[in-house]
C-alpha positions in Angstrom: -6.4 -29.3 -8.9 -8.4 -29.0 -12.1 -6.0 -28.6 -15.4 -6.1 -24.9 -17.1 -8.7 -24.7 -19.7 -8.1 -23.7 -23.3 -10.2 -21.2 -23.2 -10.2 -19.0 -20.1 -13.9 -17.9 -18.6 -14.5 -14.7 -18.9 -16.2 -13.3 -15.7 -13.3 -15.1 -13.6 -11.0 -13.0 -15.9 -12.4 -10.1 -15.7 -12.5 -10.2 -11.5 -9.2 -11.1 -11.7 -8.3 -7.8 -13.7 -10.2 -6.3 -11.4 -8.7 -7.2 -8.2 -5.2 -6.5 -9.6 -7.2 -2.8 -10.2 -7.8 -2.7 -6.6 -4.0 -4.0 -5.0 -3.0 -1.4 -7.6 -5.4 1.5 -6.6 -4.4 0.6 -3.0 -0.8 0.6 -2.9 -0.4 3.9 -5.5 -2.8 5.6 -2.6 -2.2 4.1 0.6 1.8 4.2 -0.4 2.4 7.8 0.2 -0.1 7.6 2.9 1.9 4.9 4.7 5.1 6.5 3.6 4.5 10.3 5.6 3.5 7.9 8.3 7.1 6.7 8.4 8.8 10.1 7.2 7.0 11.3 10.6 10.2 10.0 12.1 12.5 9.8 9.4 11.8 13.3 7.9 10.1 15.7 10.2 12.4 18.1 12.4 9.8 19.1 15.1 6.7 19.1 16.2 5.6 21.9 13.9 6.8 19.5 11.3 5.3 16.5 12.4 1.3 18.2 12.6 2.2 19.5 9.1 2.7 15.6 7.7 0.0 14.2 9.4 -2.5 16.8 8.2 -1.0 16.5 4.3 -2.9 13.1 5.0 -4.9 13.7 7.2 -8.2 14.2 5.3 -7.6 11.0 3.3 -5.9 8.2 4.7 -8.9 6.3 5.8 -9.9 6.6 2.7 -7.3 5.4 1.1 -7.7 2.5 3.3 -10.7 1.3 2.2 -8.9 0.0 -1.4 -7.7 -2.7 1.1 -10.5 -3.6 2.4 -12.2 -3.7 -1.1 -9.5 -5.7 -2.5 -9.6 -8.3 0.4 -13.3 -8.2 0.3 -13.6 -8.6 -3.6 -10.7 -11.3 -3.9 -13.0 -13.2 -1.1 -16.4 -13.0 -3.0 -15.1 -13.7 -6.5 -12.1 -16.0 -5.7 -12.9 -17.8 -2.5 -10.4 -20.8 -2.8 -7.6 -18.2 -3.6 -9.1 -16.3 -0.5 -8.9 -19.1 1.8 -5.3 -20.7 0.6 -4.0 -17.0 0.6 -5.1 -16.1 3.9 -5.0 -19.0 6.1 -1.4 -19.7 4.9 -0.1 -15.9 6.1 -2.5 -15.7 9.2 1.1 -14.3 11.1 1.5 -11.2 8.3 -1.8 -10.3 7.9 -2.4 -10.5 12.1 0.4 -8.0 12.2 -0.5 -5.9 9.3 -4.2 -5.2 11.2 -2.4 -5.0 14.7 -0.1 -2.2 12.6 -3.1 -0.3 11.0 -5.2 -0.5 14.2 -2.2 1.2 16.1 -1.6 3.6 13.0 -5.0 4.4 13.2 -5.7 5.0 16.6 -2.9 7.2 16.9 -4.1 9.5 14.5 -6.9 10.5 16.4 -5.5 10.5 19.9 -2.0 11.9 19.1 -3.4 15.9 19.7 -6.1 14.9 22.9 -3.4 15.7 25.4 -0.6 19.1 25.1 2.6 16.3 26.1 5.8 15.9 24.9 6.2 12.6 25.8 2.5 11.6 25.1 2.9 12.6 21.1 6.2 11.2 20.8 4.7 7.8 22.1 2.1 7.8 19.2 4.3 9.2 16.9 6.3 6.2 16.8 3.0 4.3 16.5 2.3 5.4 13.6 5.6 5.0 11.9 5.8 1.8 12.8 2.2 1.3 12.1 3.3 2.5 8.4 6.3 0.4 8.0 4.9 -2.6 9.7 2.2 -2.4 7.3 3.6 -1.5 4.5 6.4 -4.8 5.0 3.5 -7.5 5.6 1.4 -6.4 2.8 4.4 -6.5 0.0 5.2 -9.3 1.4 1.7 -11.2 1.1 1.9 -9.9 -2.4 5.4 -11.1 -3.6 4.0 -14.6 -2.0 1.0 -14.3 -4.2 2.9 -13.9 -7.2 5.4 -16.4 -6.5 4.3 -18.9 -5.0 3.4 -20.5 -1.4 3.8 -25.1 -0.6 0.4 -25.6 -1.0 -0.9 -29.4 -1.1 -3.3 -30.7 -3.5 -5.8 -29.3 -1.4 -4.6 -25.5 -1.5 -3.4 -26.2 2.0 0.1 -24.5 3.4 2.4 -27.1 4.2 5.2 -26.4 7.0 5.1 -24.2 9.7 3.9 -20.4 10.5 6.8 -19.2 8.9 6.9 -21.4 5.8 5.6 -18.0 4.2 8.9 -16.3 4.8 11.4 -16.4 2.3 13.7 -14.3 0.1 10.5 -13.5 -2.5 8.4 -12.2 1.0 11.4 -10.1 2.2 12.0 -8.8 -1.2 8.3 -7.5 -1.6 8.2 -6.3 2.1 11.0 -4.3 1.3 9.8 -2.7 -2.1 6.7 -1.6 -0.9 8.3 -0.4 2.0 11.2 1.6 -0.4 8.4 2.7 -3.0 6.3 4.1 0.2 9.1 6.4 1.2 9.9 7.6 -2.1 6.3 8.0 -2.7 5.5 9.9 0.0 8.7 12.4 -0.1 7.1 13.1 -3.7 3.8 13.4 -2.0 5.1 16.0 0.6 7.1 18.0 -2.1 3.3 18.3 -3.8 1.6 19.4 -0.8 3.6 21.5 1.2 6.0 24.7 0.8 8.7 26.6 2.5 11.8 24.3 3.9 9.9 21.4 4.1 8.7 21.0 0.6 12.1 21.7 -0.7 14.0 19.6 1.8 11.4 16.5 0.5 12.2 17.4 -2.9 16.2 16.8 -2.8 15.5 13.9 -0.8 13.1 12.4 -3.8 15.7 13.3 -6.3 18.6 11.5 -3.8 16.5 8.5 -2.6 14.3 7.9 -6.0 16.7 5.7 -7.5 17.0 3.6 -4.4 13.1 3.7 -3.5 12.4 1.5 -6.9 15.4 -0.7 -6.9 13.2 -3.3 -5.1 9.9 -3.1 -6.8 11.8 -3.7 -10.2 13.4 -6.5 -9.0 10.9 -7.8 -7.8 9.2 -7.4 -10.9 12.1 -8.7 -13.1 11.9 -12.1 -10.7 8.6 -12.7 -11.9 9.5 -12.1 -15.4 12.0 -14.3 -15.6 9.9 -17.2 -14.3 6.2 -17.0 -16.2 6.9 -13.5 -18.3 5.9 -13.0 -21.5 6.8 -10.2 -24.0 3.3 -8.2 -23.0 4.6 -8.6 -19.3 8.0 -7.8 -20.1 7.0 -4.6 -22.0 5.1 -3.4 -18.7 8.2 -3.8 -17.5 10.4 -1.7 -19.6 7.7 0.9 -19.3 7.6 1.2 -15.8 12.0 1.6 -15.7 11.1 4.4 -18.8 8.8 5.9 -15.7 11.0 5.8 -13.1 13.7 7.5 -14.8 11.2 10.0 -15.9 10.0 10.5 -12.5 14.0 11.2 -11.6 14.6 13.8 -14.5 11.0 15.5 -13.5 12.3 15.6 -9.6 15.4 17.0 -10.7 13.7 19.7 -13.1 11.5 20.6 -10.4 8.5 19.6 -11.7 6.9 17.6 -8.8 3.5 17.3 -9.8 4.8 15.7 -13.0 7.2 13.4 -10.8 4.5 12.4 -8.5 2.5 11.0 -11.7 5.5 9.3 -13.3 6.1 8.0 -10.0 2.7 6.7 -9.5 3.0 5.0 -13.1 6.1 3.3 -12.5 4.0 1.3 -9.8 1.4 1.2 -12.2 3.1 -0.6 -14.9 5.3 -2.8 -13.0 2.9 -4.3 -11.0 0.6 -4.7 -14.4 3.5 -6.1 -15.4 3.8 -8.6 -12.5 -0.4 -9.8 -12.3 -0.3 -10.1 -16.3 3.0 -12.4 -16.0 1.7 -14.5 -13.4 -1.4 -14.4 -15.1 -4.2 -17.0 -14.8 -2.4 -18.3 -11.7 -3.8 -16.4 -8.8 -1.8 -18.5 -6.5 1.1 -20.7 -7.6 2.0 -24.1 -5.5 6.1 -24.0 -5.0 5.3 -27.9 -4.2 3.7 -29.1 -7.3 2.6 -26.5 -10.3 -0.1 -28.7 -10.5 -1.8 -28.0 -7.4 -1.6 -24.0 -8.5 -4.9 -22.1 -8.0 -6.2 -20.3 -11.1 -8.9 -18.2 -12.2 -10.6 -21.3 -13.7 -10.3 -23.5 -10.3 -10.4 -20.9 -7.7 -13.1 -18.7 -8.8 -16.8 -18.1 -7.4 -20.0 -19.3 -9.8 -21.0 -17.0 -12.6 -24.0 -16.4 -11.4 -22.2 -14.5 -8.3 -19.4 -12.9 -10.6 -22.2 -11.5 -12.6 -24.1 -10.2 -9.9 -20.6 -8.5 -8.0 -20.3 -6.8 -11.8 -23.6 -5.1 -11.9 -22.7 -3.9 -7.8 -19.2 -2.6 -8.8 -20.4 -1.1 -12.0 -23.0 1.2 -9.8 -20.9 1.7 -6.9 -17.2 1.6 -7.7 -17.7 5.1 -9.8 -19.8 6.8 -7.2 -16.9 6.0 -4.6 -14.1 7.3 -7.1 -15.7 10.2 -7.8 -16.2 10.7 -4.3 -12.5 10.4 -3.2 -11.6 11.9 -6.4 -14.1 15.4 -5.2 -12.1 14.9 -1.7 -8.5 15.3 -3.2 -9.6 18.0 -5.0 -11.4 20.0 -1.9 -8.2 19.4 0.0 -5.5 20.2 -2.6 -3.8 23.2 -0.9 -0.2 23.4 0.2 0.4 23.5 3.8 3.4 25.5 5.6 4.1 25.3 9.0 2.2 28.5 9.6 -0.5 26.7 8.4 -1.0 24.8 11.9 -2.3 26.2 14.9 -0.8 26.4 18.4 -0.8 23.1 20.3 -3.2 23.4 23.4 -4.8 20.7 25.9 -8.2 19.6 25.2 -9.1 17.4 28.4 -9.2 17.9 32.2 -6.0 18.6 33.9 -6.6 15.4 36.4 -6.6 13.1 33.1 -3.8 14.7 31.7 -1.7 13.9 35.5 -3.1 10.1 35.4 -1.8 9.9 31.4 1.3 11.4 31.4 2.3 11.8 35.1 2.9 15.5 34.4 1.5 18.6 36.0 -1.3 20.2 34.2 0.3 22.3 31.7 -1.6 24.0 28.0 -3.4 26.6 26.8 
């Protein structure tokens, strides 16, 4: 690998910031998303319950997917070498995070076809294992990002199909994983009322503490092997928001704890890319065969053209999914949700479930 440059190119610098936007956007939306998916089964106390989880989210959470794709898609065009090392080396997590979000979403749309028991309790489950399984590969693809895969000389994984998994991967599985639940019970407090909104408030308040533990150690790992005061700063600013976020919950002030929340991701994951920064992908084998924004990055002539696309499009698609938020901000009760009925033939029903016809 090519040595770091004095001076660091700008476009490459700016697409890297803007990546880190994207993992960021992603996990601060898709987090709660992915963490009512798992509260589906952790939380929910019938199937009243459950419908009234599922539609908190269930306006947004494929679009909330799309940061992920964006991401992946925009670390592809503007850093293919990172792309490529990144993605060949965890072909196991990232198989397993798709095979997790395909289940996840698929159950979304048939878990209310059929008026079963035993037919929503089987996609329940898919989708909070859909969420955790997700959630688990994804921190753990970016903890090995930040710290480092054996790559060769040629950005190559050396060792097996689990070389990947280590004590950094099973440290970020878990704080995305932890920050998902916390974020979500914050996210449920917001958007519904009655018992469930105030049994997901004293759970925030109890589990908060808990939920960020990872994430900031995470965080504190990387700072203590390539931070700098800037990095270390995020740091400290993203503690200052989680214990904000706690003193909010426990005020009762859940909108404001959702938002310090959010900005404890915020900041300690700013804090992690700017430490880390310009290594998009450190070697644990040799430092020198690290990829950076210098010897990973895509032409200028193709950074410059992505920046005039994202300039155009990325607001429209903000505003858009900012306009949705907004149109779907009401609180949902359990009154809120309709009676359950059947909406397909009886003889389907009998070949799915192996139960008589049955619903409204």
């Amino acid at each position: 690998m090519e040595s770091l440059p004095e001076t660091l190119p700008a476009l490459p610098t700016v697409w890297f910031w803007a990546v880190a936007v994207l993992w960021i956007g992603y996990l601060f939306l898709e987090g709660f998303d992915l963490g009512v998916g798992m509260l589906m089964k952790l939380f929910a106390r019938g199937e009243q319950e459950r419908r009234v989880l599922l539609n908190t989210i269930g306006p947004v959470w494929d679009g909330n997917e799309v940061w992920l794709l964006t991401a992946g898609g925009a670390t592809f065009a503007a850093f293919p070498h990172w792309y490529a090392s990144l993605f060949s080396a965890l072909y196991l997590p990232l198989t397993l995070t798709l095979v997790a979000l395909i289940f996840r979403a698929v159950a979304f749309e048939y878990r209310g076809k059929i008026h079963s028991d035993r037919w929503r309790a089987g996609w329940d489950w898919a989708i909070a294992l859909g969420s955790g399984v997700a959630a688990f590969c994804v921190g753990a693809m970016l903890a090995l990002t930040t710290t480092g895969l054996p790559l060769d000389a040629n950005g190559d994984r050396v060792g097996g199909p689990f070389a990947w998994l280590n004590g950094y991967a099973v440290l970020g599985g878990l704080a995305v994983v932890a920050f998902a639940l916390v974020h979500g019970l914050a996210f449920m407090a917001l958007k519904t009322d009655g018992d469930i909104r105030s049994r997901a408030h004293a759970a925030f308040v109890r589990w908060l503490p808990a939920g960020v533990l990872p994430l900031a150690a995470w965080a504190v790992a990387v700072q203590l092997g390539t931070g700098a005061w800037y990095s270390w700063a995020l740091t400290a600013a993203a503690v200052v928001a989680a214990a904000t976020a706690w003193a909010l919950g426990r005020r009762g002030s859940e909108g404001r704890a959702f938002i310090a929340v959010a900005l404890f991701l915020v900041a300690g994951a700013a804090g992690i890319f700017t430490a880390v920064f310009p290594v998009v992908l450190p070697s644990t084998i040799d430092p020198a065969n690290s990829l950076t924004i210098a010897n990973a990055s895509s032409s200028d002539y193709t950074l410059g053209l992505m920046t005039v696309v994202a300039l155009v499009g990325l607001p429209l698609v903000i505003a858009y999914q900012a306009w949705t938020y907004w149109v779907f901000r009401r609180r949902l009760t359990v009154g809120s949700i309709p009676t359950a009925h059947s909406v397909v033939p009886a003889t389907v029903r009998r070949l799915v479930t192996g139960s008589p016809a049955g619903g409204s």
